[in-house]
N, CA, C and O atoms as CSV, one atom per row, in Angstrom:
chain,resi,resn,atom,element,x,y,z
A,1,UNK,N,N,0.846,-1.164,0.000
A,1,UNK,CA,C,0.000,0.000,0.000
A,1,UNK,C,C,0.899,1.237,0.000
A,1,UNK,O,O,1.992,1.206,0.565
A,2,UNK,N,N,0.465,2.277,-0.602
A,2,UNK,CA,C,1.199,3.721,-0.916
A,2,UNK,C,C,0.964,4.257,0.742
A,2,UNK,O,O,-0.130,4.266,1.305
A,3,UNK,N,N,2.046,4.619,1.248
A,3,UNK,CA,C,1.771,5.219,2.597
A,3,UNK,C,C,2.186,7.023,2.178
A,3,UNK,O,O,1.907,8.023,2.840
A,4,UNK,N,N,2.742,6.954,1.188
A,4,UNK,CA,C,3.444,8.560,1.010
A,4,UNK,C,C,2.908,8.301,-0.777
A,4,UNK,O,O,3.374,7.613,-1.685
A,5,UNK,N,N,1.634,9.298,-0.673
A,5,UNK,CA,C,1.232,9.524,-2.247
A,5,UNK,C,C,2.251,10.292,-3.127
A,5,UNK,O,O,2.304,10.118,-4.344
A,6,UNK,N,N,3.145,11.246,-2.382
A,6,UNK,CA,C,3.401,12.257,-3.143
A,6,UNK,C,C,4.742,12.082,-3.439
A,6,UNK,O,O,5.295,12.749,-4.313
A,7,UNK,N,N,5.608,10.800,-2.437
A,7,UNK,CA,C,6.513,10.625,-3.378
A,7,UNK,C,C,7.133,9.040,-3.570
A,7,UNK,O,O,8.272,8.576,-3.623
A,8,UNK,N,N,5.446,8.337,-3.660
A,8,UNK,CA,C,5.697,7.076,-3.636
A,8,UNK,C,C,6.541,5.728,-3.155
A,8,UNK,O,O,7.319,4.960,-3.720
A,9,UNK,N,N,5.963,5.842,-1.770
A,9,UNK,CA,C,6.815,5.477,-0.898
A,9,UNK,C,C,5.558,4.235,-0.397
A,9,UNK,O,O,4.485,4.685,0.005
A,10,UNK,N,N,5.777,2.489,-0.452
A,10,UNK,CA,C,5.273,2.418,-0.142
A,10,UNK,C,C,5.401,1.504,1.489
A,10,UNK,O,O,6.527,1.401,1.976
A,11,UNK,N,N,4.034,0.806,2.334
A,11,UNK,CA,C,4.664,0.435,3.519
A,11,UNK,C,C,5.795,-0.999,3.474
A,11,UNK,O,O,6.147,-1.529,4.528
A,12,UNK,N,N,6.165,-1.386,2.426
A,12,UNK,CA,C,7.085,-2.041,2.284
A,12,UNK,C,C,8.435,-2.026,2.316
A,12,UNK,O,O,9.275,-2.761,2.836
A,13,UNK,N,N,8.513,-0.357,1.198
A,13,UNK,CA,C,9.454,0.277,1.375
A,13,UNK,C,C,9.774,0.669,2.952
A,13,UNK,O,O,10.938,0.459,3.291
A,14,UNK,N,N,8.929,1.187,3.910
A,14,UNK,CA,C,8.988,1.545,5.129
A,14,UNK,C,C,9.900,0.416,6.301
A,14,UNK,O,O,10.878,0.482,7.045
A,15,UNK,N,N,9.011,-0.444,5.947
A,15,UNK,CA,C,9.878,-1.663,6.395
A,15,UNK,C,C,11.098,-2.360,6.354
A,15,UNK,O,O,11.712,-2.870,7.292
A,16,UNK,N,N,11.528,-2.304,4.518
A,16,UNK,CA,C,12.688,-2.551,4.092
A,16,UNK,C,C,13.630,-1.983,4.947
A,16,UNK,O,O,14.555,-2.629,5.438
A,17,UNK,N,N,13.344,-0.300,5.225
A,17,UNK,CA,C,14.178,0.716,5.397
A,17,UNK,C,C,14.586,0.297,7.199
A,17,UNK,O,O,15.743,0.422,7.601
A,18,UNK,N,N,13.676,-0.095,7.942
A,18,UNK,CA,C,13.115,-0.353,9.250
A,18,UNK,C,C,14.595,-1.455,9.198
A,18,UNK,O,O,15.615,-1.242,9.854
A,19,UNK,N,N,14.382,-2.656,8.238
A,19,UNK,CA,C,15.018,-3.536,8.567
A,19,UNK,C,C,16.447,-3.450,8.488
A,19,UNK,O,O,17.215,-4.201,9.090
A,20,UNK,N,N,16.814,-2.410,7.645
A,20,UNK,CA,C,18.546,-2.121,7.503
A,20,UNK,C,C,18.554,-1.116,7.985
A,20,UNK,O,O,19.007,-0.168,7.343
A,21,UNK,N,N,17.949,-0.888,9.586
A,21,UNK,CA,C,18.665,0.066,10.202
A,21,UNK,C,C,17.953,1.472,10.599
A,21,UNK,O,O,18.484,2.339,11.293
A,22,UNK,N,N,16.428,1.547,9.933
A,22,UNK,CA,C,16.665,3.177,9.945
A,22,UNK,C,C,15.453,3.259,11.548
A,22,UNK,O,O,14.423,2.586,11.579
A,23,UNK,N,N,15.746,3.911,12.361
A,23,UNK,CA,C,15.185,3.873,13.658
A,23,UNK,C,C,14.210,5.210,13.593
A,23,UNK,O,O,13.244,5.139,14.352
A,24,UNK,N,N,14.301,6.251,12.912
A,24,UNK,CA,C,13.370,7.518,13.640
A,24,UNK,C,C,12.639,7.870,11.900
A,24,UNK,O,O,12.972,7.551,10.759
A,25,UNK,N,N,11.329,8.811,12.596
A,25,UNK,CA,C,10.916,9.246,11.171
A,25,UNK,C,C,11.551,9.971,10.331
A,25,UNK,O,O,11.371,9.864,9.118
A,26,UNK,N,N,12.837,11.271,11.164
A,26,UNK,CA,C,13.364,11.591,10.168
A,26,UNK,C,C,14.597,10.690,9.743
A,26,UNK,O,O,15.420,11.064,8.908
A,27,UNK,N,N,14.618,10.191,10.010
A,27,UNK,CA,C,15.908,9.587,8.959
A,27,UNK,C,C,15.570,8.598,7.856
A,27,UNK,O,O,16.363,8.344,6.950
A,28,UNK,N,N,14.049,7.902,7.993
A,28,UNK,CA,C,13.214,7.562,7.101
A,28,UNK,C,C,12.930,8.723,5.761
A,28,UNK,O,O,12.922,8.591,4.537
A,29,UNK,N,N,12.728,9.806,6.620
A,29,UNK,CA,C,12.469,10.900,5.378
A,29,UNK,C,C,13.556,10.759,4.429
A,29,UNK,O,O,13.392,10.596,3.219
A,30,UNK,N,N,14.842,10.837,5.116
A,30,UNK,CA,C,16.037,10.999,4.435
A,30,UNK,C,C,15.915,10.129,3.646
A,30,UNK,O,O,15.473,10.537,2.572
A,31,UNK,N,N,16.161,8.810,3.702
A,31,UNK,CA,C,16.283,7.585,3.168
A,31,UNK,C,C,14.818,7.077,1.900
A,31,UNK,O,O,14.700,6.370,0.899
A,32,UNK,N,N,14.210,7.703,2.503
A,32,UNK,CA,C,12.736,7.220,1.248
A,32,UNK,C,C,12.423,8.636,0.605
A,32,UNK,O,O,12.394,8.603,-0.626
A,33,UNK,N,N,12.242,9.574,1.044
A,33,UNK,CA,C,11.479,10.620,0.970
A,33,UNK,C,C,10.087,10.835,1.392
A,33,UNK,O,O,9.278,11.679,1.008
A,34,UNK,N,N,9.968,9.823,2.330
A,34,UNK,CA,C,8.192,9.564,2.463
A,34,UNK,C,C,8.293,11.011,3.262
A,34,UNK,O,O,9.289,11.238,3.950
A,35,UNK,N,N,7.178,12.023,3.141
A,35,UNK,CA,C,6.988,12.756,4.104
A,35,UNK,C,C,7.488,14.478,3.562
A,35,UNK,O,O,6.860,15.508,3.809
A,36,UNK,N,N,8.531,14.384,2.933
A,36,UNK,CA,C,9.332,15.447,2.308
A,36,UNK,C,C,8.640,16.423,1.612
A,36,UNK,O,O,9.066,17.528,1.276
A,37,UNK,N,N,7.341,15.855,1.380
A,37,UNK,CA,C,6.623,16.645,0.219
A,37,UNK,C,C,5.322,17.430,1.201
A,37,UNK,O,O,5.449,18.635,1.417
A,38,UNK,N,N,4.325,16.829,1.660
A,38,UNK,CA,C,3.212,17.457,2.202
A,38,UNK,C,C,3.454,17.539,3.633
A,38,UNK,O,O,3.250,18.435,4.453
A,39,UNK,N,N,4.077,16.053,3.740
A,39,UNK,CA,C,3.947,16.109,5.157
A,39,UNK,C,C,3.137,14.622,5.955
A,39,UNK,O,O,3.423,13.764,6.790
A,40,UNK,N,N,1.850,15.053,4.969
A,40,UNK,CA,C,0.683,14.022,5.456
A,40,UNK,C,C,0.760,12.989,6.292
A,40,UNK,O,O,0.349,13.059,7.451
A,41,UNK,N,N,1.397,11.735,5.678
A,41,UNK,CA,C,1.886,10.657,5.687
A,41,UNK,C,C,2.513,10.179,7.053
A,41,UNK,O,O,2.137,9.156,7.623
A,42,UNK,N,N,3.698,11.174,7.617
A,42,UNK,CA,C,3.991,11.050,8.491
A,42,UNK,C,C,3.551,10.221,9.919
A,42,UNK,O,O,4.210,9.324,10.445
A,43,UNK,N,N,2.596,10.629,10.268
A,43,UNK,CA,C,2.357,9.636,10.957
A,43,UNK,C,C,1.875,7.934,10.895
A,43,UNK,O,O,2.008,7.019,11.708
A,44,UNK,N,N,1.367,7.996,9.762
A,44,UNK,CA,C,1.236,6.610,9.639
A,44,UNK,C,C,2.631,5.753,9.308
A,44,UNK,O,O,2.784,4.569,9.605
A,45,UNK,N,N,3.739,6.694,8.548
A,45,UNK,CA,C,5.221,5.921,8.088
A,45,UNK,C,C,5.308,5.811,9.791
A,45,UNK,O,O,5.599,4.677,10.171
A,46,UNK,N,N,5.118,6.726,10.774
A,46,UNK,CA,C,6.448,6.355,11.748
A,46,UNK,C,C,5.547,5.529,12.529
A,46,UNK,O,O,6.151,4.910,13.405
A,47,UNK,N,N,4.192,5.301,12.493
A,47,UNK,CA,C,3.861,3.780,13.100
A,47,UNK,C,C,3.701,2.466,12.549
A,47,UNK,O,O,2.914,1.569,12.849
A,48,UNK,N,N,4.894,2.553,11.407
A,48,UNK,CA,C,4.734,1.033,10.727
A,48,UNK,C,C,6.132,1.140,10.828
A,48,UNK,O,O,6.660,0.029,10.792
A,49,UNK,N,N,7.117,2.301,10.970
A,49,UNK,CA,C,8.497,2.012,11.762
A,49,UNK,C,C,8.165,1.181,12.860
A,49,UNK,O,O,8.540,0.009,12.877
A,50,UNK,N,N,7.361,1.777,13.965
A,50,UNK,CA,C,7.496,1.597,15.516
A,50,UNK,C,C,6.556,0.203,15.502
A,50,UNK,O,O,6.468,-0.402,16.571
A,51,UNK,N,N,6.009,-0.208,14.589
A,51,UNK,CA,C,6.001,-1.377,14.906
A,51,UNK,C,C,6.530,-2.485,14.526
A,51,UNK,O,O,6.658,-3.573,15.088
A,52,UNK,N,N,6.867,-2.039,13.365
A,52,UNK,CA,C,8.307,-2.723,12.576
A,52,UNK,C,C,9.540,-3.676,13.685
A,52,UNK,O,O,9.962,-4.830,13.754
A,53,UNK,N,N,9.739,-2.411,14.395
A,53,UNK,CA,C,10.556,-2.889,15.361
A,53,UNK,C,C,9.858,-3.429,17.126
A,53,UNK,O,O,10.249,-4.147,18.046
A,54,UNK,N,N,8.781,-2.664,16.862
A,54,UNK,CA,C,8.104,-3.839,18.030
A,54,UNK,C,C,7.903,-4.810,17.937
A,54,UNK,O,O,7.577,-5.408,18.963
A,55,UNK,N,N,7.981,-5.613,16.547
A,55,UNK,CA,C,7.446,-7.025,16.390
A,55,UNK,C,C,9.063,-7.089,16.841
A,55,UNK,O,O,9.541,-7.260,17.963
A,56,UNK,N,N,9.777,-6.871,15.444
A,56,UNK,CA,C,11.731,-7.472,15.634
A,56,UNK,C,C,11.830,-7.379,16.993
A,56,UNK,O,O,12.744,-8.068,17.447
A,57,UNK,N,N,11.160,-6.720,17.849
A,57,UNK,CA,C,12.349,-7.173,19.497
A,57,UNK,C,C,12.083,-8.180,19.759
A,57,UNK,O,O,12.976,-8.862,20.260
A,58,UNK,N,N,10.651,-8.828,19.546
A,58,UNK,CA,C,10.460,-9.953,20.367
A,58,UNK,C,C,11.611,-11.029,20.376
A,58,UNK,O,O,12.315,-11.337,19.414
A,59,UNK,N,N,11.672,-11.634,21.893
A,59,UNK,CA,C,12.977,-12.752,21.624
A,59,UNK,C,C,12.330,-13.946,20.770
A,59,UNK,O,O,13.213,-14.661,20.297
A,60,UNK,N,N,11.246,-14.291,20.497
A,60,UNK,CA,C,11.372,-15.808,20.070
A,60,UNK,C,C,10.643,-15.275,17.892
A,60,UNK,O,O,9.571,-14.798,17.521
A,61,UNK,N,N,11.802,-15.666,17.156
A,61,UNK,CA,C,11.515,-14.781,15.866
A,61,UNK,C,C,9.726,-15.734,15.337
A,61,UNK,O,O,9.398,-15.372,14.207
A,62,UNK,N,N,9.065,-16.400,15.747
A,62,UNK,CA,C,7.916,-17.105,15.367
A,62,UNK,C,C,6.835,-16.264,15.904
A,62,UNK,O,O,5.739,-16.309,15.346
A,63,UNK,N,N,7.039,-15.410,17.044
A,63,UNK,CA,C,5.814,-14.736,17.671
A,63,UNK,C,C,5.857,-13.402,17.012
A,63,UNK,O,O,4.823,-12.750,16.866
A,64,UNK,N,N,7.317,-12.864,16.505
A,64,UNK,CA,C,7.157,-11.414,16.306
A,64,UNK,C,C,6.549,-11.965,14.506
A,64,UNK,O,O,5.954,-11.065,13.912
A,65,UNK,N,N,6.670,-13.104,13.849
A,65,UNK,CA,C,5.794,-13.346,12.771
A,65,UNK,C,C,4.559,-13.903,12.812
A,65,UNK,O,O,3.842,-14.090,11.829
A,66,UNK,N,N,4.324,-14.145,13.835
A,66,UNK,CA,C,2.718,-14.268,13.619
A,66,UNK,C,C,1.998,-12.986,14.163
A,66,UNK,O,O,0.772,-12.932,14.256
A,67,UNK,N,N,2.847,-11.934,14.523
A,67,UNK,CA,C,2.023,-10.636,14.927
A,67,UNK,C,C,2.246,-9.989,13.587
A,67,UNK,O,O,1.804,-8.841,13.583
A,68,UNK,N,N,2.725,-10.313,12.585
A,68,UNK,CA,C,3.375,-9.427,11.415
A,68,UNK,C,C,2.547,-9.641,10.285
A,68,UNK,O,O,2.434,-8.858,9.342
A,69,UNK,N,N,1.931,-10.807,10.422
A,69,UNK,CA,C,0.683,-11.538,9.857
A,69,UNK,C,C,-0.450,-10.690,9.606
A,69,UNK,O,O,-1.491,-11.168,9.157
């Protein structure tokens, strides 16, 4: 799904970005451009960061994928 219309960013991309590293919304901006343009978006990119990595903490990797589900 397109999470950033305006500069086509979608929540996959968000994730990708999540998974090599990128921890805050702005440095997501940096890295995708989601957000750079209106703005809008923003909050929904930085809660598919923050949960991105709420699933990854879990210790056992089968529970943080069946919440990812």
């Amino acid at each position: 799904m397109y999470v950033c219309i305006c500069n086509g960013v979608t929540d996959h991309q968000i994730r990708e970005a999540a998974a090599n590293g990128c921890r805050t919304v702005s440095e997501l901006t940096m890295r995708t451009g989601a957000g750079s343009t209106c703005g809008s978006c923003l909050d929904m990119a930085g809660d598919i960061l923050a949960e991105h990595h709420a699933v990854a903490g879990f210790p056992l990797p089968m529970l943080g994928d069946a919440l990812a589900a």
